[in-house]
KOLLUMTOR-668318 format. One record per atom (N, C-alpha, C, CB): y, x, z; residue in one letter. Coordinates in steps of 0.1 Angstrom, whole numbers, plus 5000, padded with zeros to 4 digits. Glycine has a CB too. Layout:
<atoms>
YXZa/...
</atoms>
This chain:
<atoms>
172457497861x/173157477849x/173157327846x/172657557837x/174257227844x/174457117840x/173357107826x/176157107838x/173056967827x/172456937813x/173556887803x/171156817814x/173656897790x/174256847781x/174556727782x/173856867773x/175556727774x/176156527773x/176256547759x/178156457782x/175256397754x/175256347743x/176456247739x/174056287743x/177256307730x/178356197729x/177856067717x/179856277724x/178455997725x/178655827721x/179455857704x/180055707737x/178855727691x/179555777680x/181255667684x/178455747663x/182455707677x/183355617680x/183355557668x/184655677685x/183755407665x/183955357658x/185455277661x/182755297656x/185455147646x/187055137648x/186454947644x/188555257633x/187554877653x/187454737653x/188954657651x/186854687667x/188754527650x/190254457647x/190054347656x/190654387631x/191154347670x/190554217677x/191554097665x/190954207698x/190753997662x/190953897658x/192353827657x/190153837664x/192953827668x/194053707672x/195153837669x/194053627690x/195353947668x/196654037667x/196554107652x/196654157680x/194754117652x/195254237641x/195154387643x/196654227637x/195054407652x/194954557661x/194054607663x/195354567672x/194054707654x/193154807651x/192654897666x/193954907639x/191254927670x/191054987682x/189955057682x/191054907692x/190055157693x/188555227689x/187955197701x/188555397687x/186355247698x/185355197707x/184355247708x/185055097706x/183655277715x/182255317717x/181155227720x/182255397727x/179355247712x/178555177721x/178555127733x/177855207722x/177655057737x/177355057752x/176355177752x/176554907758x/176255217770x/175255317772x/174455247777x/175455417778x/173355307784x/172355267787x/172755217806x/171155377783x/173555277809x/173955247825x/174755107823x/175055387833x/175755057811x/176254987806x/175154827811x/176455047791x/174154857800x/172954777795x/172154737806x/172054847785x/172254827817x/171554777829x/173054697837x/170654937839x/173954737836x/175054627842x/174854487837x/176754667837x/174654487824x/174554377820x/173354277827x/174354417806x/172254327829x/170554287832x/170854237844x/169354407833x/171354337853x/172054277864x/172854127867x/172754357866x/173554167857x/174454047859x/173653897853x/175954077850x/173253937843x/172353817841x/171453777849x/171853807830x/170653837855x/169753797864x/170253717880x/168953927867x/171853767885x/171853707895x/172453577888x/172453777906x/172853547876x/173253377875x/173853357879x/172653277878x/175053427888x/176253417890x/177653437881x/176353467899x/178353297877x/179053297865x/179753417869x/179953177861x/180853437881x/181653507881x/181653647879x/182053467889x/180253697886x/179653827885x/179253877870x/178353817893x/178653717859x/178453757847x/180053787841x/177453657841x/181453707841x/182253737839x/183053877840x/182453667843x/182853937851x/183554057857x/183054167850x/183354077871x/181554127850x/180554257844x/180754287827x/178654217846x/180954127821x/181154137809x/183054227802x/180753977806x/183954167811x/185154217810x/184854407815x/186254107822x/183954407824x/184054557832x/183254657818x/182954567851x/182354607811x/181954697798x/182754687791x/180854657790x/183154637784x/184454597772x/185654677779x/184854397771x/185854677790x/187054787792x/186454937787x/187454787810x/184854957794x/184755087797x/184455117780x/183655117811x/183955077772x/183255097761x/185155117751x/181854917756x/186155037752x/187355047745x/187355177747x/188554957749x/188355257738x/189055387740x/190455377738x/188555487731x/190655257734x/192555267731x/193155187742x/193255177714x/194155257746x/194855227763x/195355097765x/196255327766x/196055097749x/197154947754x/196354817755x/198354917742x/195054797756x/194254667755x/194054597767x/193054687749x/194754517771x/194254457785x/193854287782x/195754467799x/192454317783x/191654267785x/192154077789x/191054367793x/192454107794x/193153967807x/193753887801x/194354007819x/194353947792x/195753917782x/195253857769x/196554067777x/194453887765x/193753827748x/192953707754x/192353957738x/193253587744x/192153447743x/191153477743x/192253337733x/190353437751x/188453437754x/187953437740x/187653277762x/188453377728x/187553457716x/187853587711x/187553387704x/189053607715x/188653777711x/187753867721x/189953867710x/187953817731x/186853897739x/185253857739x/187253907753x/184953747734x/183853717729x/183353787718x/183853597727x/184253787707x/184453857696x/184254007695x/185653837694x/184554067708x/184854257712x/183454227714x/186054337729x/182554137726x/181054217735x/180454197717x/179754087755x/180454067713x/179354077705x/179554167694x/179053947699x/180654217690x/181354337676x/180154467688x/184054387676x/180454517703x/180254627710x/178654607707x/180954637728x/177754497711x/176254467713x/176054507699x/175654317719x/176354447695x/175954457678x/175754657672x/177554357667x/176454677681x/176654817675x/175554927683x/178354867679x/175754847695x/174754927705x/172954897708x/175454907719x/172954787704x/171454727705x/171054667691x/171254607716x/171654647678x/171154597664x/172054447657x/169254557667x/172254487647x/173654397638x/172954267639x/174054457619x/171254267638x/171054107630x/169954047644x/170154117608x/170553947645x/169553837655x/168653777647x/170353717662x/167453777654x/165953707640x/166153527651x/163053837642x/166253427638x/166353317646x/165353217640x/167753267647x/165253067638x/164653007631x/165052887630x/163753007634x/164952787621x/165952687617x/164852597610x/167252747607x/165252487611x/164252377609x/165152337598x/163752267622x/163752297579x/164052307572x/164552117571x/163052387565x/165552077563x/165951947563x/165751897546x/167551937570x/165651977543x/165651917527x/164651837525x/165452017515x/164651727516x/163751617512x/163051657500x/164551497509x/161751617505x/160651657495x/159851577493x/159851767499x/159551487479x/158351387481x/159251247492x/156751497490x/160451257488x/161351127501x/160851137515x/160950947498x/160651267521x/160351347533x/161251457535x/158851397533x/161451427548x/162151607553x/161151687548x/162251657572x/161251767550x/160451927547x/159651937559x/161352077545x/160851967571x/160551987584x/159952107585x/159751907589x/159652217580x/159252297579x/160352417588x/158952277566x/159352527592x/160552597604x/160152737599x/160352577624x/161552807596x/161552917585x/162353027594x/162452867569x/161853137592x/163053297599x/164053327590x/162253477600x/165053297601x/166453437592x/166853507599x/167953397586x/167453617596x/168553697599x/170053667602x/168453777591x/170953647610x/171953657615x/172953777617x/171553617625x/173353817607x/174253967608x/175453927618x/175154027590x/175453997624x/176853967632x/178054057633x/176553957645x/177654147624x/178654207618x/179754147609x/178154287612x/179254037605x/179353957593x/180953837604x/177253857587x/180353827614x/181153707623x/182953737620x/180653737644x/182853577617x/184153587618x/185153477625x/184553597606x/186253427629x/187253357636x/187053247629x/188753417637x/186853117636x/186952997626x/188552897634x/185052877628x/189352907629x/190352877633x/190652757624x/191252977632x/191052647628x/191852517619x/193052577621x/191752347626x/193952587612x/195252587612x/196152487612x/195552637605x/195352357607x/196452237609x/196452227622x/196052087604x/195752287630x/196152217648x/197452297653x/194752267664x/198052207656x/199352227661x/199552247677x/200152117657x/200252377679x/199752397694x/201552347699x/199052607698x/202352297692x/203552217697x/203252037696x/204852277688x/202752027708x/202551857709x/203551777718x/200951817715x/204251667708x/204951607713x/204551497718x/205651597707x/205651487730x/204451357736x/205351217741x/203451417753x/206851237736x/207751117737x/208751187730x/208251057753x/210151107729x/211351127725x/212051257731x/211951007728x/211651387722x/212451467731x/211451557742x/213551357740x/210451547742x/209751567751x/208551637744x/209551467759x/207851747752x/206551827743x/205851867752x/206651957734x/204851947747x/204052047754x/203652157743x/202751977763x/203952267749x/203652417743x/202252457742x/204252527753x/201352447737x/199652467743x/199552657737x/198052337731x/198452677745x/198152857746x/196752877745x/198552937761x/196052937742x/194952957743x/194353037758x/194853037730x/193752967763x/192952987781x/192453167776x/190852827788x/192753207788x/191853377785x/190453347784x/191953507800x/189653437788x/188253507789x/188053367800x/188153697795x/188153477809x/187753407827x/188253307831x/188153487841x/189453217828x/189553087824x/188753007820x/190153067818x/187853057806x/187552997796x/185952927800x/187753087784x/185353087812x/183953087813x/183852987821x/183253207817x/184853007834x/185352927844x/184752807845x/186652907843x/185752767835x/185752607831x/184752527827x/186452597823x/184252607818x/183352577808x/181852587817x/183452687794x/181552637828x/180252617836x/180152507847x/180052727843x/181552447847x/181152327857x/180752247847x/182252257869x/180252137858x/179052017852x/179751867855x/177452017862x/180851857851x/181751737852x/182751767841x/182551717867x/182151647830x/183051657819x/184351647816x/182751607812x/184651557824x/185951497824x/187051577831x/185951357831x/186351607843x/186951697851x/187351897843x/185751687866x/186051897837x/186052057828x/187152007819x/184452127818x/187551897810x/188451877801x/190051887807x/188151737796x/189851837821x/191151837821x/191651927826x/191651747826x/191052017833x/190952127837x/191352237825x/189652127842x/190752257816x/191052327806x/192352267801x/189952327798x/192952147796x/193652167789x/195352167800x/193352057779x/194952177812x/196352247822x/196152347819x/196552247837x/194852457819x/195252587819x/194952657801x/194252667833x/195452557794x/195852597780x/197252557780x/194952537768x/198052487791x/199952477786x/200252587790x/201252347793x/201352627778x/202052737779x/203352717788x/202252777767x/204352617785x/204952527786x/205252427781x/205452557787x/205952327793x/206452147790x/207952147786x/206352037805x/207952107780x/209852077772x/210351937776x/210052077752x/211751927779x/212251807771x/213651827764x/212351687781x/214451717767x/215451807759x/216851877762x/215751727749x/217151907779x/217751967790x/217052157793x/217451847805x/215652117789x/214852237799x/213752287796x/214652207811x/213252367801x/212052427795x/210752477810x/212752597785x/209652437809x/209452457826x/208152517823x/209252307837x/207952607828x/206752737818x/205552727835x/207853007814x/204352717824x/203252727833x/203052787844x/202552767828x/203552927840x/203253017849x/204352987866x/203553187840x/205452877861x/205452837879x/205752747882x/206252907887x/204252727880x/204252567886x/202552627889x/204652387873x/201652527901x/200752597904x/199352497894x/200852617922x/198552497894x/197652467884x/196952317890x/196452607883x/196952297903x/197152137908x/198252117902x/197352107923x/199352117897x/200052077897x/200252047879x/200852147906x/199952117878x/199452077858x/198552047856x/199452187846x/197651977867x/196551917863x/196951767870x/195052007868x/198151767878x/198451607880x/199851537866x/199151597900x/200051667864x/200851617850x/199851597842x/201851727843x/198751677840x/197451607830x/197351467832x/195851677833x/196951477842x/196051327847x/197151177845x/195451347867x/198451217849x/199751127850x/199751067833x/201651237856x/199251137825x/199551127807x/199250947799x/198151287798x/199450887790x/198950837788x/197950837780x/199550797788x/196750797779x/195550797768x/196050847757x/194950657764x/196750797745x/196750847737x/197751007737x/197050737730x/198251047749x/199451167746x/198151287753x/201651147757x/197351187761x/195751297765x/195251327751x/194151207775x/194851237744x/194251267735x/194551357722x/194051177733x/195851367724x/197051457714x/196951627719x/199151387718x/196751637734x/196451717742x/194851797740x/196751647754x/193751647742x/192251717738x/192351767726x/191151627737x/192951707715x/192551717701x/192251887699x/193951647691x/193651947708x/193952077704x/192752147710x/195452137709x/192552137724x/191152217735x/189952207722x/190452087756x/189552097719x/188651997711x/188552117701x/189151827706x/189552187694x/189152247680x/189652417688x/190452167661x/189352447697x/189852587701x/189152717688x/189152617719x/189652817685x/189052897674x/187452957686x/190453057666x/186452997673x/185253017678x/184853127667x/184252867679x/183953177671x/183353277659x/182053237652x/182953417665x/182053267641x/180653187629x/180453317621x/181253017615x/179053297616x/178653377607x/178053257595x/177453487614x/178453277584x/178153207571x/177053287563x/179453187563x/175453207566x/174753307557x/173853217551x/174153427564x/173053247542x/172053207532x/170653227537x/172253277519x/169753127537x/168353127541x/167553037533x/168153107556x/166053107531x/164953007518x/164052977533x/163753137500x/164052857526x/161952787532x/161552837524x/161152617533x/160652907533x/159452957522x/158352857526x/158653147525x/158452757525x/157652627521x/157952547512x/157552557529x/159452497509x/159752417498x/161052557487x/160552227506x/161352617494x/162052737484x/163652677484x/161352747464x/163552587494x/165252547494x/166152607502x/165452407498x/167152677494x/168052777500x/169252707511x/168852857487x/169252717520x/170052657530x/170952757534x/169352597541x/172252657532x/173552747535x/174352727550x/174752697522x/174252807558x/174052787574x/175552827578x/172852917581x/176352757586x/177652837598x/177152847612x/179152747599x/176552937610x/175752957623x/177252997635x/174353107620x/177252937647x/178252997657x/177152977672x/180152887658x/176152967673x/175852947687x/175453067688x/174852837691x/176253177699x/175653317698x/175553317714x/176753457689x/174853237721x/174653237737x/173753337739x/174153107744x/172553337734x/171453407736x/171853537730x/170153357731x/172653557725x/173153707716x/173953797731x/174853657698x/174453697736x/175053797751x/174453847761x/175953727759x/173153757767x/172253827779x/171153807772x/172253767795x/
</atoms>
């Protein structure tokens, strides 16, 4: 006789960038060992796949492909899924800055981190239509997931910048035509990157430079000097492996 199956509870989420309501399940425990895995061999791509391959399996609503949503909503989905499956609040510590006696405090105090609480920090003045002569633009997009991790692990700055901001055009305009990312090959929007002048690069970083990220806004005391510090906490690295 088969042993029973404990079912998973479903819950309901909003990915960020649409608005679209979805359902989901914890992680399991076979999940959680994918994960261990993947962090231990330190291979980006392997940690990439593994992280996209939970977040599929944990979703329950069909139409969500993954591939398709900007890297913060899917940053947004593991930490919403972890949070649910291993505990809402991260215990962290934060070094006290307030001036006491015309001294820092310096003092190093525990908080809690709900991450339930996380939310999209988006500038809205950034304009993802940048013009860059008479008649002439560029369309910017937000890089996916695996783009995003991609990019963001090599160790050449200049080179990760420019890199990233070819594979954030959507498309280039002028004022005859319209010439869309997807065909032209990615050398090849990275020698239109590089061809740019300084300042129409820099019109280009501005936008990579402020990409939306997720923050939790919360309140913490030194319990040494009693000064309540008001935190936007977004570094959630250690919250993923």
């Amino acid at each position: 006789m088969p042993l029973p199956k404990i079912d998973a509870p479903i819950f309901e989420l909003i990915i960020p960038s649409t608005g679209q309501e979805i359902k989901a399940r914890p992680f399991l425990v076979k999940e959680e060992k994918l994960l261990l895995m993947a962090a231990e061999s330190k291979d980006v791509k392997d940690i990439i796949e593994t992280t996209k391959q939970i977040i599929n399996n944990c979703i329950l609503t069909e139409d969500v492909d993954i591939d398709r949503l900007p890297f913060f909503d899917v940053d947004f989905l593991f930490i919403a899924l972890r949070a649910k499956s291993v505990g809402e609040n991260i215990d962290l510590q934060f070094k006290c800055n307030n001036i006491v006696n015309d001294e820092k405090c310096g003092n190093i105090f525990d908080a809690k981190v709900d991450v339930t609480k996380a939310t999209i920090d988006k500038d809205d003045s950034i304009s993802n239509d940048i013009k860059v002569s008479d008649g002439k633009g560029v369309r910017m997009k937000y890089p996916n997931y695996t783009t995003m991790k991609v990019i963001m692990s090599d160790d050449s700055n200049i080179d990760k910048k420019i890199r990233l901001i070819a594979n954030s055009i959507d498309y280039i305009y002028d004022k005859d035509q319209i010439y869309s990312a997807k065909d032209h090959t990615k050398e090849e929007l990275v020698e239109f990157v590089e061809g740019m002048t300084e300042i129409n690069f820099k019109k280009l970083e501005n936008f990579v430079n402020n990409l939306p990220g997720f923050i939790v806004n919360l309140e913490a005391t030194c319990d040494a000097c009693g000064f309540v510090h008001k935190i936007r906490y977004k570094d959630f690295e250690d919250f993923f492996f």
